[in-house]
N, C-alpha and C positions, 0 to 999 in steps of 0.2 A: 504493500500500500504506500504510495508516494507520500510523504508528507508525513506519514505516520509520526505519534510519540517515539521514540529509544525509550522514552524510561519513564518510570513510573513511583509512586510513595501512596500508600494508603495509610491513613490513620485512623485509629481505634486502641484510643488509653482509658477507657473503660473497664466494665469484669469480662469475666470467664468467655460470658456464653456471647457478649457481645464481640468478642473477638471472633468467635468460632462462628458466626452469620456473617460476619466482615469477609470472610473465606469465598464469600460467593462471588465478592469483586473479584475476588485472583484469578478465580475458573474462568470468570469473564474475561477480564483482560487479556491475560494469557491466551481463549481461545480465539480471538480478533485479534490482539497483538502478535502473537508466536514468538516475533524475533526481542520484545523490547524487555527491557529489565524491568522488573518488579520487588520494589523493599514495602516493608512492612514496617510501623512506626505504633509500639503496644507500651504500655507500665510493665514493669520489672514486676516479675512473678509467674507473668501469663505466657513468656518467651520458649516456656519446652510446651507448649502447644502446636508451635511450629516446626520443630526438629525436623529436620531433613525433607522440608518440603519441595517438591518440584520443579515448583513454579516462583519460589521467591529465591532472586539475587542477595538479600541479604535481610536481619530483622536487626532493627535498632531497637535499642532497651532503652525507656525514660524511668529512673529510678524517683517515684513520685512521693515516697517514707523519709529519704533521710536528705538533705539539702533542696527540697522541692524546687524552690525558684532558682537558685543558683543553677539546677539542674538542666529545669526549664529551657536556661539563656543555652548556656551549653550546649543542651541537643539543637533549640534555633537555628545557633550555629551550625552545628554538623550538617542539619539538613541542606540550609542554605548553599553551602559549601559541595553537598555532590549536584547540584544543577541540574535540577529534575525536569523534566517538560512537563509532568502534571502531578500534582498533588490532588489526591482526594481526599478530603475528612470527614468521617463518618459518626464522626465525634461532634455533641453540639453545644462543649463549651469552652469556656474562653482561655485557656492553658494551650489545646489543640489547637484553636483558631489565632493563634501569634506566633504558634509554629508555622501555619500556613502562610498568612498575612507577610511572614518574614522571610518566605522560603527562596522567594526570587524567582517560582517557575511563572513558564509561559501563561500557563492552565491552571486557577486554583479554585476548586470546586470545595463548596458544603452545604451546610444545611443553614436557611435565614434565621433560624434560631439560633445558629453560633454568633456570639456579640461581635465578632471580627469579621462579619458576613459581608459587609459594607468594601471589606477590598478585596474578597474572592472576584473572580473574575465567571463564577457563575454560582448562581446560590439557587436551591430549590426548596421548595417546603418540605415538613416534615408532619405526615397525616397520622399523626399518635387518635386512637381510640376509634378509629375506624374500620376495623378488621382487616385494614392492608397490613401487609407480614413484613416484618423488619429487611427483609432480602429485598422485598420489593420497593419499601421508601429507599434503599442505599442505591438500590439498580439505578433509581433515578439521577441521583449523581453521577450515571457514566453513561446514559441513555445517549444522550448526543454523542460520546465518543464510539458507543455501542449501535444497540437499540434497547428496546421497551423489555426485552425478554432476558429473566435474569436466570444465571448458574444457580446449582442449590450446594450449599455450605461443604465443604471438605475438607477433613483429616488426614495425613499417612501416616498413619502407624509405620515403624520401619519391622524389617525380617526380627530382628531381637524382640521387638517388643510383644511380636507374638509370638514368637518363641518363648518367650520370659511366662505368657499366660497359659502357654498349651496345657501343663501339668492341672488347670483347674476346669482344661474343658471337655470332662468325660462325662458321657451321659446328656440327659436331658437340665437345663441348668439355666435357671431367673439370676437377675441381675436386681436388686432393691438397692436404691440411692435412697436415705430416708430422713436427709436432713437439708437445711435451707440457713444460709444466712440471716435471710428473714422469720422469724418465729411465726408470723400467719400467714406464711405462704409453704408451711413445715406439715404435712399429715401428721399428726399427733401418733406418736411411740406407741401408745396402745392399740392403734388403730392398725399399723404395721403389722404390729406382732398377731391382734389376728387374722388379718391375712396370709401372713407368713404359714401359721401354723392350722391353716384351710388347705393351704397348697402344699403341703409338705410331702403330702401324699401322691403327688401327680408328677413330680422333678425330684431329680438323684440329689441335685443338691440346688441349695440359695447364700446367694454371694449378697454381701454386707457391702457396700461401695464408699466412699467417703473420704475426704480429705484428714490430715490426723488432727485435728481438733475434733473429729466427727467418733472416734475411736468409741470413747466413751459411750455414746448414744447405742450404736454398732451393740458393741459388749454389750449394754444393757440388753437391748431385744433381743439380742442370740441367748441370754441367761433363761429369760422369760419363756421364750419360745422350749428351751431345754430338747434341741435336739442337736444332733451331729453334724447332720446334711447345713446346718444354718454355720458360715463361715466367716469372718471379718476381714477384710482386705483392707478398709479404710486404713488411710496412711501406709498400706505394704506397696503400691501402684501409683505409677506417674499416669498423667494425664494420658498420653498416650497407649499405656499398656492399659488401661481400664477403658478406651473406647476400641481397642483390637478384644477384650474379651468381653463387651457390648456386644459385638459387630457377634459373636456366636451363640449372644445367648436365645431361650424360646424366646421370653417377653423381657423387660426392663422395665421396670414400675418406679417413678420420678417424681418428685414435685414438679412446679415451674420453675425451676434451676439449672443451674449451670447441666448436669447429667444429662440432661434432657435432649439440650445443643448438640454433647459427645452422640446421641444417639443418633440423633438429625445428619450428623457429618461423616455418620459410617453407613448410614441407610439401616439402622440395624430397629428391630422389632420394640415400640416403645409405648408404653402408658404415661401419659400425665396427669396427677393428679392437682386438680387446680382448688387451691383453697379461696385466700381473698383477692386474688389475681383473679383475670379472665383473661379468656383467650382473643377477645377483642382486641385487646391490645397489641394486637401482633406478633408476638414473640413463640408459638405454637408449635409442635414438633411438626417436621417434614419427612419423615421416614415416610417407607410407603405402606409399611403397617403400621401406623399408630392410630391411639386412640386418647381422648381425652373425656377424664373422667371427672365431674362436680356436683356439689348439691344439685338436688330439682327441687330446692324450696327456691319460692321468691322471698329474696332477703334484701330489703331499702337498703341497708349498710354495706350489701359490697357490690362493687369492689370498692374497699375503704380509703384504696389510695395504688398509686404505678409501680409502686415499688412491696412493699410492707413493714410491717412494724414489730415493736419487741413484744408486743402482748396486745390482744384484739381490744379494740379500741370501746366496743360495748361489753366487752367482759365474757360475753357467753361464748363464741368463739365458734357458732353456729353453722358458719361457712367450712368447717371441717369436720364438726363432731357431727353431722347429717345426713356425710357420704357415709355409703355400706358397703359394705364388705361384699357384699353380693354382686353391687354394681362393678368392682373389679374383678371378683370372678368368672364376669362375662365374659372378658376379653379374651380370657384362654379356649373358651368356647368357640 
């Protein structure tokens, strides 16, 4: 293509799962680019997400915990410095949009809600709460470079990493992620366990997932449940070994969290379970089995808010104690 970009910067310093949707620009570009370079621009933490990805020439780390602003100036620098033709931000605020603003590329695309919107060189909206899917408000940002039709999210596990999980995937075998940064957007521990201990009878074994603060929660419901087949891996698995033993399991039962994403990015078989979130929002698994599971009361109070909270804001907490056990036992059906 005459004229084409060489090169490329996507930004997404955000969480987990918002980097792992961010993925769907790379498919894109990459499949209309072929030849140009593509870096990635994420907070420090999220960077073994991308291990040995394909399609990126390089990920830059913005360490956002310890010297934030000094940090900030710094990467500005760096970016500006490799001389990009386009930058994308997919990020809608104002840390990411000074990175752009200062990047010096030809092309600086984001969202009108980044406050640095003003000297992108192309800004489009951002349709939050209208059941358009986070893939598709981001497509938007490259649709002129592109078109209208977006990639759906991508992971590579490397040869090790599934190597490293082969040993736990014998038999028939669920995947339970059962915890959340946000507390109302967390299926409650009791509600797990009996699930857990509904299904125990149907799969060789159930895998515990979780980051290592999640350890604890893990252990608790594998005590409760008091069976063999129920595992703990939280904290044993890096991001990428835990979406290579996603990618085999029968089903994966999730809140609206990060796990969810991992499922979306391997195609692998997934439930979500949505508490005070909704799937309005667009953030919704894409695998090509999934399913999403929530109350069927009408409840004024939710969704209480886009994100969630440390403790349900009316106290009863209705929007999760409501779902049954039943209603995800369908899905194996």
């Amino acid at each position: 293509m005459a004229g084409a970009p060489k090169s490329f910067l996507v930004i997404q310093t955000a969480f987990i799962g918002d980097v792992i949707l961010a993925t769907a620009l790379i498919e894109k570009l990459h499949k209309v680019f072929p030849d140009a370079a593509i870096d990635f621009l994420l907070r420090k933490g999220n960077e073994s997400l991308l291990i040995g990805h394909p399609h990126l020439r390089e990920v830059l780390v913005w360490n956002k915990k310890q010297g934030k602003i000094r940090n900030l100036f710094k990467m500005a620098g760096r970016v500006r410095s490799n001389r990009y033709d386009v930058v994308i931000n997919a990020h809608r605020y104002a840390s990411s949009g000074l990175i752009t603003a200062y990047s010096g590329a030809s092309q600086k695309i984001g969202f009108k809600k980044n406050p640095w919107s003003f000297s992108f060189s192309r800004s489009v909206q951002h349709e939050f709460g209208t059941s358009v899917h986070e893939i598709d408000r981001n497509q938007k940002l490259i649709e002129s470079l592109t078109d209208s039709t977006h990639e759906l999210p991508r992971l590579y596990p490397s040869d090790q990493d599934f190597e490293r999980v082969k040993k736990f995937q014998t038999g028939r075998y669920l995947c339970v992620a059962p915890t959340s940064v946000w507390f109302t957007k967390q299926f409650p521990a009791a509600q797990w366990i009996d699930l857990i201990k509904s299904i125990t009878n149907q799969v060789d074994q159930v895998y515990l997932l979780g980051a290592p603060a999640d350890k604890s929660v893990c252990d608790s419901i594998k005590n409760e449940v008091g069976s063999d087949q129920v595992v703990t891996l939280a904290g044993q698995l890096s991001f990428l070994e835990s979406a290579a033993l996603m990618k085999g399991a029968t089903m994966n039962f999730v809140n609206d969290s990060a796990p969810m994403h991992l499922a979306s990015a391997m195609n692998a078989p997934v439930t979500a379970v949505y508490c005070s979130t909704i799937p309005a929002f667009g953030f919704g698994p894409l695998s090509t089995q999934s399913f999403i599971v929530q109350t069927s009361e009408k409840l004024s109070c939710r969704p209480c808010g886009s994100h969630g909270y440390k403790a349900c804001p009316q106290g009863h907490f209705k929007c999760a104690t409501t779902i049954s056990t039943q209603s995800l036992l369908s899905v194996l059906k």
